[in-house]
Residue frames as a rotation matrix with the C-alpha (Angstrom) as fourth column:
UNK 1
0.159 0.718 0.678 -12.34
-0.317 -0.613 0.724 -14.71
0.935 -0.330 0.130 -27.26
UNK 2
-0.910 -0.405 -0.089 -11.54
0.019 0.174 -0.985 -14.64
0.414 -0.898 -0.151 -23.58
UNK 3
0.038 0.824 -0.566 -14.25
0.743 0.355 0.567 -16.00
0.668 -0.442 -0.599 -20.96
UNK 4
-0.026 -0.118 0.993 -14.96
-0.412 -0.904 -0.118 -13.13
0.911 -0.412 -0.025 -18.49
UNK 5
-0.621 -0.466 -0.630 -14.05
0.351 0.554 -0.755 -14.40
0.701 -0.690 -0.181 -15.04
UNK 6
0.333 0.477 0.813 -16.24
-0.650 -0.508 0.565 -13.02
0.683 -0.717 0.141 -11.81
UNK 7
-0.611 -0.450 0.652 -15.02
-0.655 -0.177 -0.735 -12.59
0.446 -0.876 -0.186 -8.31
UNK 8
-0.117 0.544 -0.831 -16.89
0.020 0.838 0.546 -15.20
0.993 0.047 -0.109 -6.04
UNK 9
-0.576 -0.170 0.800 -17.35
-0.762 -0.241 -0.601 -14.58
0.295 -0.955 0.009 -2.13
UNK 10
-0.285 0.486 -0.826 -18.05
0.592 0.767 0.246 -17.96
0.754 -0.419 -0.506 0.13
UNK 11
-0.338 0.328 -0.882 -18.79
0.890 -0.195 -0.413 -15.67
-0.307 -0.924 -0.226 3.08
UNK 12
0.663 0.604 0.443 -21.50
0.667 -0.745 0.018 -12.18
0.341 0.283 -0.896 2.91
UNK 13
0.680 -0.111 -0.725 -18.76
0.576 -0.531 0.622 -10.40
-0.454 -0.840 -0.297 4.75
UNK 14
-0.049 -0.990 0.131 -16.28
0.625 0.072 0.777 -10.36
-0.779 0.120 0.615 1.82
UNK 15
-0.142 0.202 0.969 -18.73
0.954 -0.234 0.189 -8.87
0.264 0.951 -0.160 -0.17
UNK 16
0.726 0.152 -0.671 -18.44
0.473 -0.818 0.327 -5.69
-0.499 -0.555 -0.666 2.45
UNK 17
0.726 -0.687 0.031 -15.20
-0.512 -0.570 -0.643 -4.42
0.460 0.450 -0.766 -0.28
UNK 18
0.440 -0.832 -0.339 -11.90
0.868 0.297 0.399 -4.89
-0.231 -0.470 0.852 -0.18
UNK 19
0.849 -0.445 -0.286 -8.73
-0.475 -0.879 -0.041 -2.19
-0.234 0.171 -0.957 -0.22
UNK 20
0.852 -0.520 0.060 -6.11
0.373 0.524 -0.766 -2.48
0.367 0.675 0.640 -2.64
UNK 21
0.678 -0.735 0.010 -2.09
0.252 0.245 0.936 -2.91
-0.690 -0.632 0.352 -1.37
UNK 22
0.521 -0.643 -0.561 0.38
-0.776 -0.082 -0.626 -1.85
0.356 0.761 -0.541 -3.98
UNK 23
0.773 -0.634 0.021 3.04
0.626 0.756 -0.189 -5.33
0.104 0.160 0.982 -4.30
UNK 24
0.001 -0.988 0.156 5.60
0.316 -0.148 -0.937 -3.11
0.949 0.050 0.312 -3.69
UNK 25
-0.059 -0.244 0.968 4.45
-0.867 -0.468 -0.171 -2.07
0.494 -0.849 -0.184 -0.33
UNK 26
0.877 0.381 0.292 3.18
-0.473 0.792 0.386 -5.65
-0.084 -0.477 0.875 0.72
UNK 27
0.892 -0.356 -0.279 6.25
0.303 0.928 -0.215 -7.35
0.336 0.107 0.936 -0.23
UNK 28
0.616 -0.577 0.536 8.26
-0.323 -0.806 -0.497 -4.59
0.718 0.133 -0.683 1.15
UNK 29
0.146 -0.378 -0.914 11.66
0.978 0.196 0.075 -5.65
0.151 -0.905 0.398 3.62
UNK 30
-0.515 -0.857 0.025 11.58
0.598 -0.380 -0.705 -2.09
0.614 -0.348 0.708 4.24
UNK 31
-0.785 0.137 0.604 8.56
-0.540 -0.629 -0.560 -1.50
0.303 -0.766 0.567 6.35
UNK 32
-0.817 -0.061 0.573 7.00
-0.560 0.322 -0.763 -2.99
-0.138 -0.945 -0.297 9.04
UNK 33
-0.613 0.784 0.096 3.47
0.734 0.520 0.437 -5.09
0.292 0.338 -0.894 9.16
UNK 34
-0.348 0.680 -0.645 2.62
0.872 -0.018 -0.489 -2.52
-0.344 -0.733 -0.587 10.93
UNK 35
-0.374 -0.160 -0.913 3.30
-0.190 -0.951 0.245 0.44
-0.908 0.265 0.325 9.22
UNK 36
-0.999 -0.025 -0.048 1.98
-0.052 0.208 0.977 -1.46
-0.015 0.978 -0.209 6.06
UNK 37
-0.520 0.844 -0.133 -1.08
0.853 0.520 -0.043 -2.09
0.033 -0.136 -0.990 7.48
UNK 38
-0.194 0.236 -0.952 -1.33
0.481 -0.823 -0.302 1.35
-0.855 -0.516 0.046 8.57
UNK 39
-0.772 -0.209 -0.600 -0.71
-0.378 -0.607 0.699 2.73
-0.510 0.766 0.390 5.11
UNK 40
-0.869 0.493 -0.023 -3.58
0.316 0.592 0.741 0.12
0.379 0.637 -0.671 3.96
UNK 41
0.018 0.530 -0.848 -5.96
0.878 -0.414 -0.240 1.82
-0.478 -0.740 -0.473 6.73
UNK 42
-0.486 -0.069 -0.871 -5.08
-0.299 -0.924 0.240 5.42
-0.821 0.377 0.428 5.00
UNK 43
-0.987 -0.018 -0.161 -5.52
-0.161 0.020 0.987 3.97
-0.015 1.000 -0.023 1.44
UNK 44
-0.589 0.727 -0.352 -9.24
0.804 0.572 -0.164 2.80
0.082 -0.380 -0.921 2.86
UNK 45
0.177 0.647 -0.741 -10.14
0.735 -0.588 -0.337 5.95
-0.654 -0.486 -0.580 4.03
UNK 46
-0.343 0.027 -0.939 -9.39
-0.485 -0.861 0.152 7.94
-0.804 0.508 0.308 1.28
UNK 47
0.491 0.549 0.676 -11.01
0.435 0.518 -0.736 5.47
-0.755 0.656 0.015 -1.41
UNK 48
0.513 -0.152 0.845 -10.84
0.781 -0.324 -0.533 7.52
0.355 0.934 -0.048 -4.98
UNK 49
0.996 0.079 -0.032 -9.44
0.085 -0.929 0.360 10.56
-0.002 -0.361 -0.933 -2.80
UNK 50
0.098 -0.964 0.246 -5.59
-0.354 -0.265 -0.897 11.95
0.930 0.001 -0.367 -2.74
UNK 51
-0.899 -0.297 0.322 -5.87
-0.316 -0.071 -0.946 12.27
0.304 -0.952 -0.030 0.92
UNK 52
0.183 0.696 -0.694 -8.16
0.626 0.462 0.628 11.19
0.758 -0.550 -0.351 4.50
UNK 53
-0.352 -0.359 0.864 -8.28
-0.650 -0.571 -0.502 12.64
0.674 -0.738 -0.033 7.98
UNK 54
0.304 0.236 -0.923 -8.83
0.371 0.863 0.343 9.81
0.878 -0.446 0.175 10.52
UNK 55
0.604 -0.309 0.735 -8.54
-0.756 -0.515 0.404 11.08
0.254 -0.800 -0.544 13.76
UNK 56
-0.296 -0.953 0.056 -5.83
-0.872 0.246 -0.423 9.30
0.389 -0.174 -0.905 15.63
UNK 57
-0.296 0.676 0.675 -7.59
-0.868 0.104 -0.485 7.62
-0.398 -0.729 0.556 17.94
UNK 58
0.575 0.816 0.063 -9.23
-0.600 0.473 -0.645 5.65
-0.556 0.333 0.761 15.56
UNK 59
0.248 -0.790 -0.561 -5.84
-0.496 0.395 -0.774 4.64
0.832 0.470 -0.294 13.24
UNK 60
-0.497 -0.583 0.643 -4.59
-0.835 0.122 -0.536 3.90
0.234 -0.804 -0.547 16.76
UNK 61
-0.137 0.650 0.747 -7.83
-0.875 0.274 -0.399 1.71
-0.464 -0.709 0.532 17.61
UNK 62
0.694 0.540 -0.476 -7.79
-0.697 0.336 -0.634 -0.27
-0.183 0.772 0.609 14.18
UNK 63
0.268 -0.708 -0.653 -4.46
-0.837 0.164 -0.522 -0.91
0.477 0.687 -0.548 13.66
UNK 64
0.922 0.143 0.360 -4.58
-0.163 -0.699 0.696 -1.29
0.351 -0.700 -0.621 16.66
UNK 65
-0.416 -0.873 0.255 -1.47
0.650 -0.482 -0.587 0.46
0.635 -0.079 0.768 18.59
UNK 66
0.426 0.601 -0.676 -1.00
0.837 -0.546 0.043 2.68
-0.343 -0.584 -0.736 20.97
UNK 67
0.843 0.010 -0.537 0.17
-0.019 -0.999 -0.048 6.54
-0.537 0.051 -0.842 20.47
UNK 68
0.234 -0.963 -0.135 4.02
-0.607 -0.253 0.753 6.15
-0.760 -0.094 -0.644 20.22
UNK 69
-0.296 -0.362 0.884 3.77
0.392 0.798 0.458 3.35
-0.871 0.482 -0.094 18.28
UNK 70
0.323 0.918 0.231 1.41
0.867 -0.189 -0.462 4.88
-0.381 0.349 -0.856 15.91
UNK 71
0.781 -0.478 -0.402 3.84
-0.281 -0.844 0.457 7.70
-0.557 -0.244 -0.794 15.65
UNK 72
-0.267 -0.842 0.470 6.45
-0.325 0.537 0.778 5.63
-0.907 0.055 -0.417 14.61
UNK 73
-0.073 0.204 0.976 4.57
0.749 0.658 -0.081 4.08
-0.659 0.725 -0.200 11.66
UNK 74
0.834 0.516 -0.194 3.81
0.463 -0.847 -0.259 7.42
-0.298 0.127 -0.946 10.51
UNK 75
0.258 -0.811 -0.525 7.13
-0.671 -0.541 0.507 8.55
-0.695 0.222 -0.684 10.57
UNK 76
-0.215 -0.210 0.954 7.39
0.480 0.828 0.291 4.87
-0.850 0.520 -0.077 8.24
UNK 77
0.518 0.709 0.479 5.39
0.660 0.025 -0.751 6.23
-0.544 0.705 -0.455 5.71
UNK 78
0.950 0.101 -0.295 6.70
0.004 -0.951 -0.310 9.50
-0.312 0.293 -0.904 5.53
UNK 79
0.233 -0.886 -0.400 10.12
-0.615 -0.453 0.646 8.63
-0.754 0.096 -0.650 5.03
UNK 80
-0.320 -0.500 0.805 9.39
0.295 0.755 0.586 6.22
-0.900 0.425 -0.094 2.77
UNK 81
-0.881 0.024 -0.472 7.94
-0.290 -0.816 0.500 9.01
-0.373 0.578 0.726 1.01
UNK 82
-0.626 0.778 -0.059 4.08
0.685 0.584 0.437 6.99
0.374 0.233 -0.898 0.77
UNK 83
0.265 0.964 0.013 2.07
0.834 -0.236 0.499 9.58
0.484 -0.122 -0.866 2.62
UNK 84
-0.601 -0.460 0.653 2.35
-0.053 -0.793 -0.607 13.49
0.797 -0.400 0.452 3.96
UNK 85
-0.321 0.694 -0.644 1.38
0.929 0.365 -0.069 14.26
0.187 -0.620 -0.762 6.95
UNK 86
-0.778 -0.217 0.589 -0.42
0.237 -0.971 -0.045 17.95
0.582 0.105 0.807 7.47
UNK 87
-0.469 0.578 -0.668 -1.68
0.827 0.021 -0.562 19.22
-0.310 -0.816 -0.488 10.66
UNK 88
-0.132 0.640 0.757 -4.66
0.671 -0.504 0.543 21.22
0.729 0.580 -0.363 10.14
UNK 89
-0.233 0.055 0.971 -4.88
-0.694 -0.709 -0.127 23.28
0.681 -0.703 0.204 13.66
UNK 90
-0.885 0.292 0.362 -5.83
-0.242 0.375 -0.895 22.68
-0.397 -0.880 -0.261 17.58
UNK 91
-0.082 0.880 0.468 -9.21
-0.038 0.467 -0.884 20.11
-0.996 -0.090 -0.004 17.88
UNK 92
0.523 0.111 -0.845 -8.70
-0.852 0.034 -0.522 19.13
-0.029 0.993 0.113 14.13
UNK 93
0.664 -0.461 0.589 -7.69
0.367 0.887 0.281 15.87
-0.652 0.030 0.758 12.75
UNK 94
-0.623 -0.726 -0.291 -4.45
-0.225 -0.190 0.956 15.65
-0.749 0.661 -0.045 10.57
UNK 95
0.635 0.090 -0.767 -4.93
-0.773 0.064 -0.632 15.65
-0.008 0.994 0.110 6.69
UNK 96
-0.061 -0.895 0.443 -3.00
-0.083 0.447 0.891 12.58
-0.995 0.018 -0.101 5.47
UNK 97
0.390 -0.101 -0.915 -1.91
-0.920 -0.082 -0.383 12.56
-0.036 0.992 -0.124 1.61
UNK 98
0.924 0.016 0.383 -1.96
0.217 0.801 -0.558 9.62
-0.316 0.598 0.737 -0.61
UNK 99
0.078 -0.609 -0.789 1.85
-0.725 -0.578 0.375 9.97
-0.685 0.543 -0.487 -2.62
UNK 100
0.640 0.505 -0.580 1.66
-0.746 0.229 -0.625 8.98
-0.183 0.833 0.523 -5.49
UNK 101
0.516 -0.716 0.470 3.83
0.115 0.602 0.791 5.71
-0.849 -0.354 0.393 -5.88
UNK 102
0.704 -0.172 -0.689 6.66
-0.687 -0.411 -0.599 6.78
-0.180 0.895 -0.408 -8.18
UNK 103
0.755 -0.556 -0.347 9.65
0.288 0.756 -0.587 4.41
0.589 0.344 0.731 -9.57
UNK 104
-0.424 -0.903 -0.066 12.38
-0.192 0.160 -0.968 5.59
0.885 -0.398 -0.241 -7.53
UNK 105
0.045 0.455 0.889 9.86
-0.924 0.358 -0.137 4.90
-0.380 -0.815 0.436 -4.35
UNK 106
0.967 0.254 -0.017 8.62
-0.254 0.962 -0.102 1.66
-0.010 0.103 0.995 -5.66
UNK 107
0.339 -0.835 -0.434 12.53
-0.041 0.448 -0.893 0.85
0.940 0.321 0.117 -6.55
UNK 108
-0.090 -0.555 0.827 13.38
-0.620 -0.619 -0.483 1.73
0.780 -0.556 -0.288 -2.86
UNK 109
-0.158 0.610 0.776 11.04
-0.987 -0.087 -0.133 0.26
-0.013 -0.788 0.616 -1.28
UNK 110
0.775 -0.127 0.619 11.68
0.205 0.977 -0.055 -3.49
-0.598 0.169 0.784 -3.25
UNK 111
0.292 -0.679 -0.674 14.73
-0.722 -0.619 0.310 -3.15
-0.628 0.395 -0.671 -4.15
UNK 112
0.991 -0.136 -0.010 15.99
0.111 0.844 -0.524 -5.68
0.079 0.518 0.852 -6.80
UNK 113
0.353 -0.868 0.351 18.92
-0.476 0.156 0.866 -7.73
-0.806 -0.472 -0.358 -6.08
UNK 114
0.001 -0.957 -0.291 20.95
-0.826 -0.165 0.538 -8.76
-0.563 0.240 -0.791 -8.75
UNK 115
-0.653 -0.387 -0.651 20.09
-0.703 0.630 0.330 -11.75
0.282 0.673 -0.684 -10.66
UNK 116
-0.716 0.579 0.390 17.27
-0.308 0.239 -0.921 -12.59
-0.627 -0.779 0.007 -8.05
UNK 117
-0.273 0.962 0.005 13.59
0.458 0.126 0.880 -13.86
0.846 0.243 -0.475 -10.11
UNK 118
-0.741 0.350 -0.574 11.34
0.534 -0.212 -0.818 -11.35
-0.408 -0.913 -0.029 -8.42
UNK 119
-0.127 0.983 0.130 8.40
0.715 0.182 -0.675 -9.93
-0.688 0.007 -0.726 -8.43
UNK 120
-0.085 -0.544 -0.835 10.14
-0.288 -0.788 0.544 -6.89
-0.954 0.287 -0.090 -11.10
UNK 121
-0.901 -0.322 -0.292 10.47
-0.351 0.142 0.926 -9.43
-0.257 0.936 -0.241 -13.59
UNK 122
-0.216 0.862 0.459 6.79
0.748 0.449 -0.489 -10.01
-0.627 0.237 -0.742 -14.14
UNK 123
0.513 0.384 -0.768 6.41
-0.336 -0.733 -0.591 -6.42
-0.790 0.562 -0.247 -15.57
UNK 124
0.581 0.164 0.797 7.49
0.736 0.311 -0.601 -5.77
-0.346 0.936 0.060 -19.19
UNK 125
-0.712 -0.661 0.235 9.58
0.683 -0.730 0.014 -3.03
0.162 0.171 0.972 -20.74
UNK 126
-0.765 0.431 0.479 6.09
0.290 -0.433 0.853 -1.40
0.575 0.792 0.206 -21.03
UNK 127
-0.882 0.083 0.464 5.15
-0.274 -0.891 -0.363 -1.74
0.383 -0.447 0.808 -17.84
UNK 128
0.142 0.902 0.408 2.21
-0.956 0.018 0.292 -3.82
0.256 -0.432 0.865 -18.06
UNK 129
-0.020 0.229 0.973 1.53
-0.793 0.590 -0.154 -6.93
-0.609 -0.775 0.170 -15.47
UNK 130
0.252 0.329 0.910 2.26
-0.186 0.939 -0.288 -10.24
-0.950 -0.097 0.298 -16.55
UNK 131
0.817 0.217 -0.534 2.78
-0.563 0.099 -0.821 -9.71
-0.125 0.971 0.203 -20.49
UNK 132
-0.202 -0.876 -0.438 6.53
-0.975 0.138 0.173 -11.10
-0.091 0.462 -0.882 -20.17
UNK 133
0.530 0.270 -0.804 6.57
-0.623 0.768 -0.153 -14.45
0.576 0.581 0.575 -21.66
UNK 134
0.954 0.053 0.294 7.21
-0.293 0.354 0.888 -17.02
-0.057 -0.934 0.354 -19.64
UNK 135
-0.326 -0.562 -0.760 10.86
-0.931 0.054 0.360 -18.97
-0.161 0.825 -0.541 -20.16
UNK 136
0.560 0.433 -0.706 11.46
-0.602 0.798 0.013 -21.85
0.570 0.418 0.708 -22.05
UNK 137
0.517 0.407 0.753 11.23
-0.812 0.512 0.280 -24.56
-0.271 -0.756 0.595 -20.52
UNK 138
0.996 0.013 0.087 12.81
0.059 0.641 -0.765 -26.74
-0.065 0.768 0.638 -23.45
């Protein structure tokens, strides 16, 4: 029988939520802090949703960045194939889409190098977190 564990917060502020990061974008070498952060800012505002509309401004104010940059991360996302962007008309915010994170993204985006111990070999054939036995040690 396994003890059930609970989350603990030393400060009231932590208990305001957090937003989850896929490990393949956080540990990504192929895009920026900034553009990661950004994509963590999207993943925030759309919560249980596909997609968000944040006005710019505000992505711009948070991240914080100014236009061009902000631009730039965007174009990060999109070519790394993490988020669409779809303008909705004049005096409208953009739509931004969640993409789903598929294996040849996730494979892109951390690629595995050759004999490396990385963060790949934690999964299983199956896929699920952590089950591979450690090695031996002996």
């Amino acid at each position: 029988m396994s003890a059930e564990r609970t989350l603990r917060f030393r400060s009231s502020s932590d208990a305001l939520g957090f937003t989850i990061l896929p490990n393949v974008v956080l540990l990504s070498p192929q895009l920026s802090a900034e553009a990661k952060i950004l994509y963590a800012l999207l993943r925030h505002y759309a919560r249980r949703d596909e997609a968000c509309y944040p006005g710019q401004e505000r992505l711009a104010r948070e991240l914080p960045a100014g236009a061009r940059s902000l631009s730039r991360y965007l174009q990060e996302l999109q070519t790394a194939h993490l988020v669409t962007v779809q303008r909705r008309g004049q005096g409208k915010t953009n739509l931004y889409w969640i993409e789903p994170l598929t294996d040849p993204t996730a494979g892109a985006l951390l690629p595995r190098e050759k004999g490396e111990d990385d963060l790949w070999d934690a999964f299983s054939e199956d896929g699920a977190y952590g089950s591979r036995a450690p090695p031996d040690s002996g």
